[in-house]
VONU-828766 format. One line per 2 residues: number of its first residue (from 1); their letters; for each residue y, z negated, x of C-alpha. Coordinates in Angstrom, 1 decimal. Layout:
# residues N
NUM = A = Y Z X | ...
//
This chain:
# residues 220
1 = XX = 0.0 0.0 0.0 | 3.5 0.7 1.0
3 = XX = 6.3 -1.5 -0.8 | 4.5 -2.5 -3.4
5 = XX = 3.9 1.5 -4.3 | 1.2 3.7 -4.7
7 = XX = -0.9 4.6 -1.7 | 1.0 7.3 0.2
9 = XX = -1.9 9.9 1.2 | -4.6 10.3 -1.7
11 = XX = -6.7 12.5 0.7 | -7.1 13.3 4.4
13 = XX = -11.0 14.2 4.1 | -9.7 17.8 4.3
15 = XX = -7.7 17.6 7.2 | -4.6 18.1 5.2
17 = XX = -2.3 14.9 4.4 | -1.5 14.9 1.0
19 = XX = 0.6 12.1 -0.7 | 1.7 11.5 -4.3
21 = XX = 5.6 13.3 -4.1 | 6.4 12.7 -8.0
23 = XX = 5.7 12.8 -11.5 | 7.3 15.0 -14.0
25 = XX = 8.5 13.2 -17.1 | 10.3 15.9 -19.6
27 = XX = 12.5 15.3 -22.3 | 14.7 16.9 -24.8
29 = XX = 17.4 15.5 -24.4 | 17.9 13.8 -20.5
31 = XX = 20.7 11.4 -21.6 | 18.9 9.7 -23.9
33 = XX = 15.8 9.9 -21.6 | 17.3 7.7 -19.1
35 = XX = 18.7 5.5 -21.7 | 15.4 4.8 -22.9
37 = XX = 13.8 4.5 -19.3 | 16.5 1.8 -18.2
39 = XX = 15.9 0.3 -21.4 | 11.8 0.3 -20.5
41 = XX = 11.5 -0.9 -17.2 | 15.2 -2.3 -15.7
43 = XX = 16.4 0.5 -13.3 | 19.1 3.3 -14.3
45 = XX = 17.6 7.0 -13.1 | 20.8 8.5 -11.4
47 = XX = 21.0 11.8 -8.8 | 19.7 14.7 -9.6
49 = XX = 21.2 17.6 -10.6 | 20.9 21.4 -12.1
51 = XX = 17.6 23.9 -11.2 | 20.4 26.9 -11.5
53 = XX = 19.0 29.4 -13.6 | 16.0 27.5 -14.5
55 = XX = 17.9 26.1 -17.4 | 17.2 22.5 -16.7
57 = XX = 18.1 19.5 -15.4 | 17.1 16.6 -13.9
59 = XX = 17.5 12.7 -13.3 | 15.3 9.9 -10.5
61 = XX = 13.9 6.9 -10.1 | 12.3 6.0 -7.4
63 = XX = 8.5 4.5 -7.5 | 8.0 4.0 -3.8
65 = XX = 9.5 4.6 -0.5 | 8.2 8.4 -0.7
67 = XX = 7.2 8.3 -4.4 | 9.6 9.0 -7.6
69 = XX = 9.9 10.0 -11.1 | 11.7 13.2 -12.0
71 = XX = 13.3 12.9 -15.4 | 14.2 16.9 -16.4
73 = XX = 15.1 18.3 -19.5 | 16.9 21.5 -20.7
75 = XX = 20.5 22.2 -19.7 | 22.8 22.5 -22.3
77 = XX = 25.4 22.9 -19.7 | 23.5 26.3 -18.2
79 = XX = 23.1 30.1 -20.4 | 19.1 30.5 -21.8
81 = XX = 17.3 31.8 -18.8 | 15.3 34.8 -18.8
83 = XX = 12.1 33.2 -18.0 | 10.8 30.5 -19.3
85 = XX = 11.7 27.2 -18.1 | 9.1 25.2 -15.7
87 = XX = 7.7 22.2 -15.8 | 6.1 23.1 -19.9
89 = XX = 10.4 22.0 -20.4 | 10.7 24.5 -22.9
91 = XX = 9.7 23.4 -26.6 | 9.6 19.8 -25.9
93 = XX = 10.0 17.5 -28.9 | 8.6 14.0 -27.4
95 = XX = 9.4 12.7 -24.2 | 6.5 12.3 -21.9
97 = XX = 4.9 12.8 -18.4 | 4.1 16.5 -18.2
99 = XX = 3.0 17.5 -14.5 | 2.7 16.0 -11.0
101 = XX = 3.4 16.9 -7.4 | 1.3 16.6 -3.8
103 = XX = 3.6 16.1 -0.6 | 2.1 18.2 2.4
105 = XX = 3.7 19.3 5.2 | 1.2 22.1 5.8
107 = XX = 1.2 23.3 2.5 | -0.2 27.2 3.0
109 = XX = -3.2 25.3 4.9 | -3.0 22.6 2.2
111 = XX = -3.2 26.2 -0.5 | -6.2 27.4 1.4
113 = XX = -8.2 24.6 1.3 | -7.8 24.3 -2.5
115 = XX = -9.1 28.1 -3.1 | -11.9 27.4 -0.4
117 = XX = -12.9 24.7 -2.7 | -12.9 26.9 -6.2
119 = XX = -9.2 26.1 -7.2 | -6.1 28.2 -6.8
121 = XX = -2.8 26.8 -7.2 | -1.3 30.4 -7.0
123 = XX = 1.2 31.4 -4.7 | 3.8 29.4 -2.7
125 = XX = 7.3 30.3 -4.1 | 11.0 29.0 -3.0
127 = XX = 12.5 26.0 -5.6 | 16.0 25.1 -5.4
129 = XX = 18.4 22.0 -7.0 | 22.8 22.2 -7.2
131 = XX = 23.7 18.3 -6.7 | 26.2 17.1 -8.1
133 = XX = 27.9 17.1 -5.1 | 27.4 20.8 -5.0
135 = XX = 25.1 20.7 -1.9 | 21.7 23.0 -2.3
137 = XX = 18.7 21.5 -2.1 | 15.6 23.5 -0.7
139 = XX = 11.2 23.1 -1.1 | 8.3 25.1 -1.3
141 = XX = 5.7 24.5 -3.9 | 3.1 26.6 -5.4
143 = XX = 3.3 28.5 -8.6 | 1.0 26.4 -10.9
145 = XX = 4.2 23.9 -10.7 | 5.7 26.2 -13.6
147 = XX = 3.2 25.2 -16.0 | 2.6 21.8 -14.7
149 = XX = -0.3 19.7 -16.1 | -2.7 17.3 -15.6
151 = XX = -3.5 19.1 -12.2 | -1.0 19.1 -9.5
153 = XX = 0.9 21.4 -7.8 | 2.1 21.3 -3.7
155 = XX = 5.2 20.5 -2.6 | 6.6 20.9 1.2
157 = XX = 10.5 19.6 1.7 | 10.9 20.6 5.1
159 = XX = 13.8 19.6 6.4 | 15.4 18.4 2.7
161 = XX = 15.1 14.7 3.1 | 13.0 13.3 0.1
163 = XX = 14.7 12.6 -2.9 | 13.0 9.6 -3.2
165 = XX = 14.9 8.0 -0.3 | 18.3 8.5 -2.4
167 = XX = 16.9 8.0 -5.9 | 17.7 4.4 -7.2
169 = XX = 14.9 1.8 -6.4 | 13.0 -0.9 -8.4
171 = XX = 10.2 0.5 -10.0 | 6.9 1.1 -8.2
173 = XX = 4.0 3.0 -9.4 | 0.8 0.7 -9.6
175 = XX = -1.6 3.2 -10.9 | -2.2 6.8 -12.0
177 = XX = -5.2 8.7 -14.1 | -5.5 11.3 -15.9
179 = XX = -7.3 11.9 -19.7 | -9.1 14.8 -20.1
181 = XX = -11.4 16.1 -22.7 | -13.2 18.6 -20.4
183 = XX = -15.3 16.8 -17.2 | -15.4 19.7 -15.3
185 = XX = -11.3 19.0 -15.2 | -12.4 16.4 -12.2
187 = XX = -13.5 19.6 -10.1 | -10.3 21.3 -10.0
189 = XX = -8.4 17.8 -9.2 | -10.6 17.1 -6.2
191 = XX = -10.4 21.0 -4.9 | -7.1 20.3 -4.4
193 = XX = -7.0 17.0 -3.5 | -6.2 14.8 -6.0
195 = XX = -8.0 11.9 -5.6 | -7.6 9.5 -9.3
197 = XX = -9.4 8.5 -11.7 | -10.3 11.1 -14.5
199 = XX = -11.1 9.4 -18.1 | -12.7 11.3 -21.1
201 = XX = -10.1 11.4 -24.0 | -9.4 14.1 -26.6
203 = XX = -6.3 15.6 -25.5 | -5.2 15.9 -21.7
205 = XX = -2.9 13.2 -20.2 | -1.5 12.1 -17.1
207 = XX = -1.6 8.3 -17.3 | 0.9 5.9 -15.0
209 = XX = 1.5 2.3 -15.4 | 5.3 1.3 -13.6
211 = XX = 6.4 -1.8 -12.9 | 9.8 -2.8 -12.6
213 = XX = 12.8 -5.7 -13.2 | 11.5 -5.7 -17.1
215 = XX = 7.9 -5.8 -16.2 | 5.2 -3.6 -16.1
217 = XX = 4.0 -1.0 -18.9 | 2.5 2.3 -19.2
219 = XX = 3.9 5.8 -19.3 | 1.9 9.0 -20.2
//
């Protein structure tokens, strides 16, 4: 353990470091998403900024000293962008955890090794954040980030520092599954690398229980 947080690497069998970067929690509306957040568990989500052209935005907490929780919701302040938005954003009528990230700093080796073991996270494309301080911020991840999910995408930040070093701190993440009503789900988590518990339940989920100032309680 590192502060209290989740381990940081959930695999190194593979010769390819891989830590828990964030979770996704989407929203419709990311004012009243971080109201109800503070409200939860005792820490304001602040930082963040727009995915230009994406048509979202975003808020963070963080859950560890490499660890965080992106709060992201559509942009009423950007135009409807010609492609859908990522993170299963668009449509979203209930707040809730939606998709998760794997830190690597290999992450084309860390892609290989997930095909060689029957699951490809597709290509590894350029993602890019405006702060409000109107500095750019630049990652790599691969492409099965824009439909998000139970299974998680890669993530390399190069030489961006990590957002969860900025993002206010508090809360730590004590535990993470996921619910799934297929078993064979487990295969394509552990072909990446992904290394938690997988529970049978009818509808998929991505399961975390936080803890912070007002205690600790589940979010999925």
């Amino acid at each position: 353990m590192t502060d209290g947080s989740y381990p940081d690497y959930v695999l190194v069998k593979q010769e390819v470091s891989l830590r828990i970067d964030h979770i996704i929690y989407a929203a419709p509306d990311l004012d009243a998403a971080v109201d109800a957040l503070e409200e939860r568990f005792g820490v304001r989500a602040a930082g963040g900024g727009q995915h230009t052209g994406q048509g979202t935005h975003n808020r963070l907490l963080a859950l560890g000293p490499h660890t965080y929780l992106e709060i992201v919701a559509p942009d009423p302040g950007q135009p409807e962008p010609p492609a859908p938005r990522p993170y299963g954003v668009d449509g979203v009528t209930e707040a809730g955890l939606v998709g998760w990230a794997l830190a690597t700093d290999d992450i084309e080796r860390a892609r290989s090794v997930a095909k060689a073991n029957g699951f490809a996270p597709g290509d590894v494309i350029e993602g890019h954040r405006l702060t409000a301080q109107g500095d750019v911020l630049r990652w790599r991840l691969t492409g099965n980030a824009l439909t998000a999910g139970v299974v998680p995408f890669l993530i390399s930040w190069g030489d961006t520092p990590l957002p969860a070093a900025s993002a206010p701190r508090g809360l730590t993440l004590d535990a993470l599954h996921v619910e799934h009503p297929d078993p064979g789900i487990e295969k394509s988590l552990r072909a990446l690398g992904a290394d938690v518990p997988v529970r049978r339940a009818p509808k998929p989920a991505l399961v975390a229980r936080i803890t912070g100032p007002n205690g600790s309680d589940v979010l999925r």
